[in-house]
C-alpha positions, 0 to 999 in steps of 0.5 A, a space after each residue: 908857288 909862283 908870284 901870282 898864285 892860283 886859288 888851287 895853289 893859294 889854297 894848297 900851300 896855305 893848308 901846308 904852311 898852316 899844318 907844319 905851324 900847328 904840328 899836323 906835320 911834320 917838316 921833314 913830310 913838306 916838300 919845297 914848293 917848285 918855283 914855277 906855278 903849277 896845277 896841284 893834284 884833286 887828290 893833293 888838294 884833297 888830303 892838304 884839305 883834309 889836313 887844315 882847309 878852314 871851315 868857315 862860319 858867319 855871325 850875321 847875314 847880310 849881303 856881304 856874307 851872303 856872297 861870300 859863303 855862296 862864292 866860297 861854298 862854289 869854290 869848295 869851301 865848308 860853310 859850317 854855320 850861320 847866326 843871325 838877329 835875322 831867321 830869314 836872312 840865316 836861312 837864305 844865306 844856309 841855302 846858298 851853301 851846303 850842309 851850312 847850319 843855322 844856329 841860334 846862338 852865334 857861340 855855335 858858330 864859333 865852335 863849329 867853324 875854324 875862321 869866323 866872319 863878323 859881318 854885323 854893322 860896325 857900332 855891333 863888332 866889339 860887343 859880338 866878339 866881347 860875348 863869345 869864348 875863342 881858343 888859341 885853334 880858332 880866326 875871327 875877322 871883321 868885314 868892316 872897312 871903317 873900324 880897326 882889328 883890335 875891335 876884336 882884341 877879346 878875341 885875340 887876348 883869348 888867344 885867337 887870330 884876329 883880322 879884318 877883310 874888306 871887299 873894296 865892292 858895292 853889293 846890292 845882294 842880288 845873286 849875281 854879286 858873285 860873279 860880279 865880284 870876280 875882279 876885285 880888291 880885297 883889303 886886308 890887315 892880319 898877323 902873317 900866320 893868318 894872313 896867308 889864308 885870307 889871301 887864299 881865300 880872296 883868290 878863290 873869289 876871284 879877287 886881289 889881296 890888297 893891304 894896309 897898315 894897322 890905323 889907316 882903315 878909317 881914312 882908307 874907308 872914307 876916302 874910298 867912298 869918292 870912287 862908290 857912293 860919292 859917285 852916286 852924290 854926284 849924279 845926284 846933284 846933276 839930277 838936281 840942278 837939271 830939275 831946275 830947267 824942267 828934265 826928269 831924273 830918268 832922262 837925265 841919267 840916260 843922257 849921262 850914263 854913256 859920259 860916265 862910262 866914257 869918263 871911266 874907260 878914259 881913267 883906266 886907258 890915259 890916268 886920271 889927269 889925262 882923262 880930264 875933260 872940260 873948262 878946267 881942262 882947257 884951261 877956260 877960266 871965264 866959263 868957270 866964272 858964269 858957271 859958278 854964278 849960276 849956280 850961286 843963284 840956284 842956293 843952297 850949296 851947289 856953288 860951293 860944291 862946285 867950287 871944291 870939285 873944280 879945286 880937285 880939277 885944277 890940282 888934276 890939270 897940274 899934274 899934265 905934262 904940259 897944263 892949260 893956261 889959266 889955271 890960277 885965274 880959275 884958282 882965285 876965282 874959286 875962293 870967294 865961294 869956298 868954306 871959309 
């Protein structure tokens, strides 16, 4: 169907590969995809539904799973049930999709749905997916960024496909994380057969597949946090330090908020050493010293936070096509205020 299909085309040669798989039909009644992208019928894309479009069931209801059945059910998607240590939280995610049932027991969820989304905190996944009974016609994905697949081996020994699906995204469970959605990645780690209707499923959010290899979701997780919360830390710590000399959190954040967004716009225009801005990028080592002195005076560890950032700069100012001067004087200067 083309290198970047559409959702509409995702969806449709996902219904047919996965129909001719498990016999719905029969090969000799598939005709070749043609190699240009094109627009399938409503009525193709209905009857390739009607034949194998998974019907989709979520066991916890927590913001992640909130908008994803809301962006799915938008997208034509059957959300078939809803189970949840919550009754609100089920019945607010049911009425963001129609004819979405709540269920009591998470094994209906299982039984009504064709691919099920464990959206429980990561500590709970293994003993959800342990205490319920799959068959070899059923999918059960995890959303958890950290934890591996083959928490769900239960799943998988029963005979069912495993995988895990994880929106590289903050979502702060206001409504308008569905749209907010719409650009970004989606990580990915399944067996092929099960692989192609995840990607279908990414692209009706709007979304990009992204994958990784099996091990590699715990530091795929951990280092991603430097480009979400760990921001959050950052001004943190900026709001920290301005408290010191008397300017209030809100004036702090307005003050920086048009730098942060510049810094961003910076990134994705020139990459991330082009984008470097300060002492360290012009190479001013006597700044960084009384800089951090200051901050030694300050306690605690706002040195030493200071000193690891500025390391992370100076490996940035390396990578220039023509790097600052000094940039090993600010090295040296930096180790008398590193972890040992």
């Amino acid at each position: 169907m083309g290198d970047n299909p559409g959702p509409a085309n995702a969806r449709l040669k996902y219904c047919l590969d996965q129909a001719q798989n498990r016999g719905f039909m029969s090969a000799s009644r598939l005709t070749s995809a043609p190699s240009h992208p094109v627009q399938p019928s409503s009525a193709l894309l209905h009857a390739a539904d009607s034949v194998l479009m998974p019907s989709l069931g979520f066991i916890g209801a927590g913001r992640v799973a909130r908008c994803l059945a809301a962006a799915w059910s938008k997208a034509g998607y059957r959300v078939a049930g809803v189970a949840s240590r919550s009754p609100a939280s089920a019945a607010q995610l049911a009425a963001l999709a129609p004819h979405c049932e709540v269920y009591p027991d998470p094994q209906q969820v299982v039984d009504a749905a064709d691919l099920i989304f464990i959206t429980v905190p990561d500590d709970a996944i293994e003993a959800t997916a342990g205490a319920l009974r799959f068959s070899a016609k059923k999918a059960v994905v995890h959303c958890s960024g950290a934890s591996e697949v083959s928490l769900l081996d239960s799943a998988r020994r029963q005979g069912a496909l495993i995988g895990g699906f994880h929106p590289l995204f903050l979502f702060s469970g206001a409504a308008a994380d569905v749209e907010r959605l719409r650009g970004a990645s989606v990580t990915l780690e399944a067996p092929d057969t099960l692989k192609q209707g995840l990607s279908a499923l990414v692209h009706a959010l709007g979304c990009t597949p992204l994958e990784i290899p099996p091990g590699a979701r715990m530091l795929y997780h951990a280092s991603a946090n430097y480009a979400a919360s760990f921001i959050l830390c950052s001004l943190r710590e900026t709001v920290d330090v301005w408290a010191g000399f008397g300017v209030g959190e809100a004036e702090v954040l307005n003050a920086v908020w048009p730098m942060l967004e510049g810094t961003l716009k910076a990134a994705r225009e020139r990459g991330l050493s082009g984008a470097l801005a300060g002492p360290v990028s012009r190479g001013d080592a006597a700044v960084v010293g009384k800089q951090l002195e200051q901050l030694k005076q300050l306690g605690g560890d706002h040195a030493t936070l200071y000193a690891l950032m500025t390391r992370r700069a100076v490996r940035l100012a390396r990578e220039r096509s023509n790097p600052p001067p000094a940039l090993d004087a600010i090295d040296a200067l930096l180790v008398p205020f590193l972890p040992a």
